[in-house]
C-alpha positions as CSV (number, residue, x, y, z in Angstrom):
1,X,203.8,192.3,117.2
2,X,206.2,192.8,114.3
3,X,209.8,191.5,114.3
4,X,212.0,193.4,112.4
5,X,215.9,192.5,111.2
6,X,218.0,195.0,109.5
7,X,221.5,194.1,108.8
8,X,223.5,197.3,107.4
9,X,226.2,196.8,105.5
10,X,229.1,198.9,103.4
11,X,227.7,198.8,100.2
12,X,223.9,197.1,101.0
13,X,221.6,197.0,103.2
14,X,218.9,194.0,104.0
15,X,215.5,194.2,105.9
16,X,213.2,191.3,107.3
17,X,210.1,191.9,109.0
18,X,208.5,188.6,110.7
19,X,205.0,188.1,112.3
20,X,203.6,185.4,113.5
21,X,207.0,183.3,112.9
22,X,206.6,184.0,108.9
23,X,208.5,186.9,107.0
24,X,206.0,189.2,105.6
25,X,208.2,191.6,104.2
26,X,211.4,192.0,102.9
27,X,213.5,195.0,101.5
28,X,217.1,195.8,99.8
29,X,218.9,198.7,99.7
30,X,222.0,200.7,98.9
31,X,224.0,202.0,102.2
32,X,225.1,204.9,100.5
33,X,227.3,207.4,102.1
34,X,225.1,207.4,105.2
35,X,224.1,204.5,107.5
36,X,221.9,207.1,109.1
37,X,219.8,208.1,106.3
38,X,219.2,204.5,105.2
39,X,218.4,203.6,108.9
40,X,215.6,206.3,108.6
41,X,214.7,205.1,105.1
42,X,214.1,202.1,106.6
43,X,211.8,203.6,109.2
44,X,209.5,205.4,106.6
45,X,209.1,202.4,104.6
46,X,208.1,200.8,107.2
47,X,205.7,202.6,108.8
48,X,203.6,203.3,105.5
49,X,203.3,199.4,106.0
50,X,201.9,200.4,109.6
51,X,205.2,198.8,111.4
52,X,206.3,201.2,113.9
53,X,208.3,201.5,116.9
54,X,204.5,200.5,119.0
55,X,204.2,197.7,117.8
56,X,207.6,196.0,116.9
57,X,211.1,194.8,118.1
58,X,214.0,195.8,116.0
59,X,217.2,193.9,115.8
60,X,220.3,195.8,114.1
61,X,223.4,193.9,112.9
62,X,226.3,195.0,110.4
63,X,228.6,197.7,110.0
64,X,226.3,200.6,110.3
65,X,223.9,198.8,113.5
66,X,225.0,201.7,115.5
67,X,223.4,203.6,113.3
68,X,219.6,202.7,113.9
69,X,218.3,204.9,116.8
70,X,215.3,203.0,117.0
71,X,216.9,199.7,117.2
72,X,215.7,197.4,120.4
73,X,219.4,195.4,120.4
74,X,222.4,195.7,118.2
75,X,224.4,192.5,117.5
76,X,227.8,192.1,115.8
77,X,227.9,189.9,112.9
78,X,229.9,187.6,114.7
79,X,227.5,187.0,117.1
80,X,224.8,186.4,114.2
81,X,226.7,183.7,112.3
């Protein structure tokens, strides 16, 4: 089972997948105009790596967490830090 952080900000947008307890993969992206369309970025990157919604937990955080459909939880940045 994959864990999976994405933390969408204004301007950028940071991704952490876990297994095991160790990151295996990381990514960095521009927001963009859209949260949405980097959320599904996201996605597709991800599953060419085989990391799906089967057989992961997504975590969403920032200002465009609402954003990610597929998201498990959404926490506020506050709640992060």
């Amino acid at each position: 089972m994959f864990q999976v952080g994405i933390d969408i900000g204004s301007s950028a947008t940071k991704v952490a997948v876990m297994e095991k307890g160790k990151v295996i993969k990381t990514l960095l992206l521009d927001t963009g105009f859209s949260s949405r369309k980097v959320a599904d970025e996201i996605y597709q990157k991800l599953e060419l790596d085989g990391i799906t919604k089967e057989n992961a937990k997504y975590v969403a955080t920032g200002y465009g967490r609402i954003s990610v459909p597929y998201a498990d939880n959404t926490v506020t940045e506050i709640t992060c830090h």
